[in-house]
Every structure is written in structure tokens, then in C-alpha cells.
Biopython code that builds the backbone (N, CA, C, O; Angstrom):
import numpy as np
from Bio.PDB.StructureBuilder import StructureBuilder

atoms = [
    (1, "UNK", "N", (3.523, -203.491, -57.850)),
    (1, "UNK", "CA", (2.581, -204.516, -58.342)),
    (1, "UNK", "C", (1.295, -203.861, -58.834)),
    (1, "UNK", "O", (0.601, -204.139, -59.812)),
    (2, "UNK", "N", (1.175, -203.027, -58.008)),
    (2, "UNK", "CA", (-0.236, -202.352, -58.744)),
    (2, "UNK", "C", (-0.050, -201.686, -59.913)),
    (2, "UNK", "O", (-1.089, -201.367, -60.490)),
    (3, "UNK", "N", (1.142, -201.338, -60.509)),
    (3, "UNK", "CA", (1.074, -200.483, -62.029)),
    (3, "UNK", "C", (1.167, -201.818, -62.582)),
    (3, "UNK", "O", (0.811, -201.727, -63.757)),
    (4, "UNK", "N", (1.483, -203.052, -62.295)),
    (4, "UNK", "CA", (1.524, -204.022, -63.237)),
    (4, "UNK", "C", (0.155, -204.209, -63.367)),
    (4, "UNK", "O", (-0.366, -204.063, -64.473)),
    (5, "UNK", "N", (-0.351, -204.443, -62.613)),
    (5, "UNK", "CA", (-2.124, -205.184, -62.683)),
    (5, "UNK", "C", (-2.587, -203.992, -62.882)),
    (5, "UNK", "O", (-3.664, -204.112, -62.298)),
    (6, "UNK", "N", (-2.571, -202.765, -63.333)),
    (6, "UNK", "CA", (-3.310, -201.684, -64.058)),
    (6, "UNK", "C", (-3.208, -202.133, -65.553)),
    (6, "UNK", "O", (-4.151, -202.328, -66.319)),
    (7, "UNK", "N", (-1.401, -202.302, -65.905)),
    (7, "UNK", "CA", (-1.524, -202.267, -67.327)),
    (7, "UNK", "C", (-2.025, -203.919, -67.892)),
    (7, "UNK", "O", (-2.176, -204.244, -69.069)),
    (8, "UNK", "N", (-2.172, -204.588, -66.964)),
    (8, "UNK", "CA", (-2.579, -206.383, -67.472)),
    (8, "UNK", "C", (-4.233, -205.974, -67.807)),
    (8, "UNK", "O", (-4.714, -206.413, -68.852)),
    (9, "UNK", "N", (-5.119, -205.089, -66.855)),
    (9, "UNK", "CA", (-5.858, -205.187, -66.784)),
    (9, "UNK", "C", (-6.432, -203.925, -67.927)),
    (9, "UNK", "O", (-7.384, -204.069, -68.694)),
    (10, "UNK", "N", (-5.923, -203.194, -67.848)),
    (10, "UNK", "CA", (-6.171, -202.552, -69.589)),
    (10, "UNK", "C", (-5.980, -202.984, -70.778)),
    (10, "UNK", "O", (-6.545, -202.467, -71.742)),
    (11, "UNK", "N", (-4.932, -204.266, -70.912)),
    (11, "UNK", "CA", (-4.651, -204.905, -72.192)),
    (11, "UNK", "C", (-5.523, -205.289, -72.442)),
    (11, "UNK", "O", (-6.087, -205.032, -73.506)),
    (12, "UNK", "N", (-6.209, -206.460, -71.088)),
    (12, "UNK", "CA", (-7.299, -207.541, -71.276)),
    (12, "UNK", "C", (-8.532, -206.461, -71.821)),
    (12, "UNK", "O", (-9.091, -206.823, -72.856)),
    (13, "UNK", "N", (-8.868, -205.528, -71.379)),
    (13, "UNK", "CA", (-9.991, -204.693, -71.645)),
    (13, "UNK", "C", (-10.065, -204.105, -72.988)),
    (13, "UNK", "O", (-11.053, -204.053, -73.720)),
    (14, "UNK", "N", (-8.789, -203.635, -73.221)),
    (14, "UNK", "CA", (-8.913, -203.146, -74.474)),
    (14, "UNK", "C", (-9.197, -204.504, -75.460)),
    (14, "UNK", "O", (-10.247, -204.636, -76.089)),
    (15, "UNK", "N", (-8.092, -205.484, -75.488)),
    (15, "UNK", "CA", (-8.033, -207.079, -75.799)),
    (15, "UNK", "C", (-9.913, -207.693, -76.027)),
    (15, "UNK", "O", (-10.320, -208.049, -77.133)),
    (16, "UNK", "N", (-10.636, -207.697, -75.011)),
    (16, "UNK", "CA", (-11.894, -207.953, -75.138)),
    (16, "UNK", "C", (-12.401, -207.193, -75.940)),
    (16, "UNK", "O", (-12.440, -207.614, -77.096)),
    (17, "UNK", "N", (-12.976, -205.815, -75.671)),
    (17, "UNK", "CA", (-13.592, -204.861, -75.697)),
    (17, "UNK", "C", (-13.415, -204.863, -77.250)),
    (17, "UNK", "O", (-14.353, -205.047, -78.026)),
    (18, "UNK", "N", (-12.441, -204.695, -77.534)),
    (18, "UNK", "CA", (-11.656, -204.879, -79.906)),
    (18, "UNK", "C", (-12.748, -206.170, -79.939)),
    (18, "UNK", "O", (-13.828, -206.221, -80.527)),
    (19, "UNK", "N", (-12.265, -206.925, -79.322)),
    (19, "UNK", "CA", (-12.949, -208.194, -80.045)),
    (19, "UNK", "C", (-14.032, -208.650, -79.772)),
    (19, "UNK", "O", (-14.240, -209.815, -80.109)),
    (20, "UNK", "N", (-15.312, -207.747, -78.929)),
    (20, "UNK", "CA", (-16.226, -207.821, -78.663)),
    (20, "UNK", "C", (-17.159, -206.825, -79.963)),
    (20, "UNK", "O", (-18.232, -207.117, -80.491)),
    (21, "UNK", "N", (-16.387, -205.750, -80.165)),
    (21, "UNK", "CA", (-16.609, -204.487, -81.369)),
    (21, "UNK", "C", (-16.551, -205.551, -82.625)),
    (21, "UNK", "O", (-17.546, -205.729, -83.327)),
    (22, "UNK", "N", (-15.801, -205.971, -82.765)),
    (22, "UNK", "CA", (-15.358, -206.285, -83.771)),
    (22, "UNK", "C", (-16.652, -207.914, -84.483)),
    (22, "UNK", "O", (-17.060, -208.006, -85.641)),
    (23, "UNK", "N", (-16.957, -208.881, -83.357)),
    (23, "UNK", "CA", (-17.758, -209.614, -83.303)),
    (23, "UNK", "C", (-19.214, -208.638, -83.715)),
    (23, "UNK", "O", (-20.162, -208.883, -84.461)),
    (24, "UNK", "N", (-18.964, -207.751, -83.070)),
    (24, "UNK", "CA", (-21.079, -207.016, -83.594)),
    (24, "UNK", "C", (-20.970, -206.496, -84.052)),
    (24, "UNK", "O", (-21.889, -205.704, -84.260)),
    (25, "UNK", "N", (-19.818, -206.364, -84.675)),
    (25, "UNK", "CA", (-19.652, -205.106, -86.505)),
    (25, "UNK", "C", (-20.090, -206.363, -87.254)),
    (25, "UNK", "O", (-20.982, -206.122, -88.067)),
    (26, "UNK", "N", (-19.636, -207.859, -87.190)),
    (26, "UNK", "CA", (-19.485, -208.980, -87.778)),
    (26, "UNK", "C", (-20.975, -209.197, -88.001)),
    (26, "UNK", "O", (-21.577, -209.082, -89.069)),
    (27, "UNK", "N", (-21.381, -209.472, -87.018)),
    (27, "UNK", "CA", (-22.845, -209.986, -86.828)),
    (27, "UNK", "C", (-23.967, -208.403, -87.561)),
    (27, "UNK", "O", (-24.970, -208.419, -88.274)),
    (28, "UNK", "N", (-23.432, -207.610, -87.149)),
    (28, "UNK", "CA", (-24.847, -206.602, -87.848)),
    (28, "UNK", "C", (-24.313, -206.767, -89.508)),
    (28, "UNK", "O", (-23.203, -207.199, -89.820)),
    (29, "UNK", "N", (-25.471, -206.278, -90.562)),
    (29, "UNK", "CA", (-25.512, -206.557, -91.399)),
    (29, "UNK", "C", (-24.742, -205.177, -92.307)),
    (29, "UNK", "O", (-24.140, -205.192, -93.381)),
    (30, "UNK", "N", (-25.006, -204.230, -91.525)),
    (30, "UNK", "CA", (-24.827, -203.269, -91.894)),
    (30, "UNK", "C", (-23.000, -202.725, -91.105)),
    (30, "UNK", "O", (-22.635, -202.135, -90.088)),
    (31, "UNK", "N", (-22.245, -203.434, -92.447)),
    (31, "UNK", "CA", (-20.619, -203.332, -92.483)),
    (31, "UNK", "C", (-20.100, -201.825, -93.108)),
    (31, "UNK", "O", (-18.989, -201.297, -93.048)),
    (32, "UNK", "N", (-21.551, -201.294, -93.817)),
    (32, "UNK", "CA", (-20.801, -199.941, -94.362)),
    (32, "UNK", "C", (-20.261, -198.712, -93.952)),
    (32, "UNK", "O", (-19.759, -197.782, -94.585)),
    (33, "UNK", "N", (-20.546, -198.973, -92.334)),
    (33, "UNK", "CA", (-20.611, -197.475, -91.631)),
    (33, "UNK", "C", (-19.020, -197.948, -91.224)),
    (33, "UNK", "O", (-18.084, -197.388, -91.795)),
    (34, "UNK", "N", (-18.847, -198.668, -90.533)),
    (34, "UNK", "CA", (-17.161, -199.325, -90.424)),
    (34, "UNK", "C", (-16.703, -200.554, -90.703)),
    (34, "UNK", "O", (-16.760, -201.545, -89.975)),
    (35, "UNK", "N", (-16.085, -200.427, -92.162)),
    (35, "UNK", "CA", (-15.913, -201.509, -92.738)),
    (35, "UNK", "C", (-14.569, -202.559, -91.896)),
    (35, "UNK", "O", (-13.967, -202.184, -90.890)),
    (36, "UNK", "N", (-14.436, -203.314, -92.300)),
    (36, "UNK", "CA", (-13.507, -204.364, -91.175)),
    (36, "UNK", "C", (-12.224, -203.550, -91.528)),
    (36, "UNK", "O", (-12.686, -202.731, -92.322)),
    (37, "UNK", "N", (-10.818, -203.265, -91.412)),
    (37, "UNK", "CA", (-9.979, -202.993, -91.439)),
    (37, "UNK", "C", (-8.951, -204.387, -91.086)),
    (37, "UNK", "O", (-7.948, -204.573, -91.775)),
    (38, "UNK", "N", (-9.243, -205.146, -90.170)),
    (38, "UNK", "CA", (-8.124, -206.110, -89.444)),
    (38, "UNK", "C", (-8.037, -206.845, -90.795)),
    (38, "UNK", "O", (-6.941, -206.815, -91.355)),
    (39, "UNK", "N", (-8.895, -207.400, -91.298)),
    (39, "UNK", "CA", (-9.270, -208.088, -92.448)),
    (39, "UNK", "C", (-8.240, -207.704, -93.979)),
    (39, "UNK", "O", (-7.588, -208.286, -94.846)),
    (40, "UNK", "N", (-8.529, -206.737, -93.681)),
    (40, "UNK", "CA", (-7.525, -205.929, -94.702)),
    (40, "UNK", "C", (-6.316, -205.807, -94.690)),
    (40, "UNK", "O", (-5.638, -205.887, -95.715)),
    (41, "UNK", "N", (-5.657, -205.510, -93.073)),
    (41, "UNK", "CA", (-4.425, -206.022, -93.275)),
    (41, "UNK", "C", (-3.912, -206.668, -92.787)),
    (41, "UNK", "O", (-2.731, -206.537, -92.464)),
    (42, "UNK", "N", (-4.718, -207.729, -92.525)),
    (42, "UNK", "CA", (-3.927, -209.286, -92.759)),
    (42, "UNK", "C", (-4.308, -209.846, -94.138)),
    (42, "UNK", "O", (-3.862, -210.932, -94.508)),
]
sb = StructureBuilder()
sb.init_structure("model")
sb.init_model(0)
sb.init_chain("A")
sb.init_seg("    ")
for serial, (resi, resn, name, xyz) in enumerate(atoms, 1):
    if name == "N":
        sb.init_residue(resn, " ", resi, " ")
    sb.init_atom(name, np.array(xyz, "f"), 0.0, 1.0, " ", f" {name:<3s}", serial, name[0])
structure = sb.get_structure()
């Protein structure tokens, strides 16, 4: 049980953590240093 709730709990982290990056790439104005990629390929 504990390698399960290691890897649940790294998904969620990584899972947040992308979409926490990804929200204050959004919000700063300045997109040129890393431009969106997800955006692109979808």
C-alpha cells in the first residue's frame, strides 16, 4: 500500500504543480521566455 500512495501522491503533485506553472506562465505577461506548448498541441 505504501508504493501505491507514493505513486498517487506524485501524480497529484506533479498533476498540481504543471497546472499551477502553467496558470503563472498564464497570468505573467511575459510568455516569451516559455511559450505555452500544451496549447500547441492540442
Amino acid at each position: 500500500m505504501s508504493d501505491l500512495r507514493k505513486v498517487i501522491y506524485l501524480v497529484l503533485v506533479i498533476y498540481l504543480g504543471f497546472r499551477g506553472y502553467s496558470l503563472f506562465l498564464a497570468d505573467k505577461p511575459e510568455s516569451e521566455v516559455m511559450p505555452p506548448i500544451s496549447e500547441e498541441e492540442r
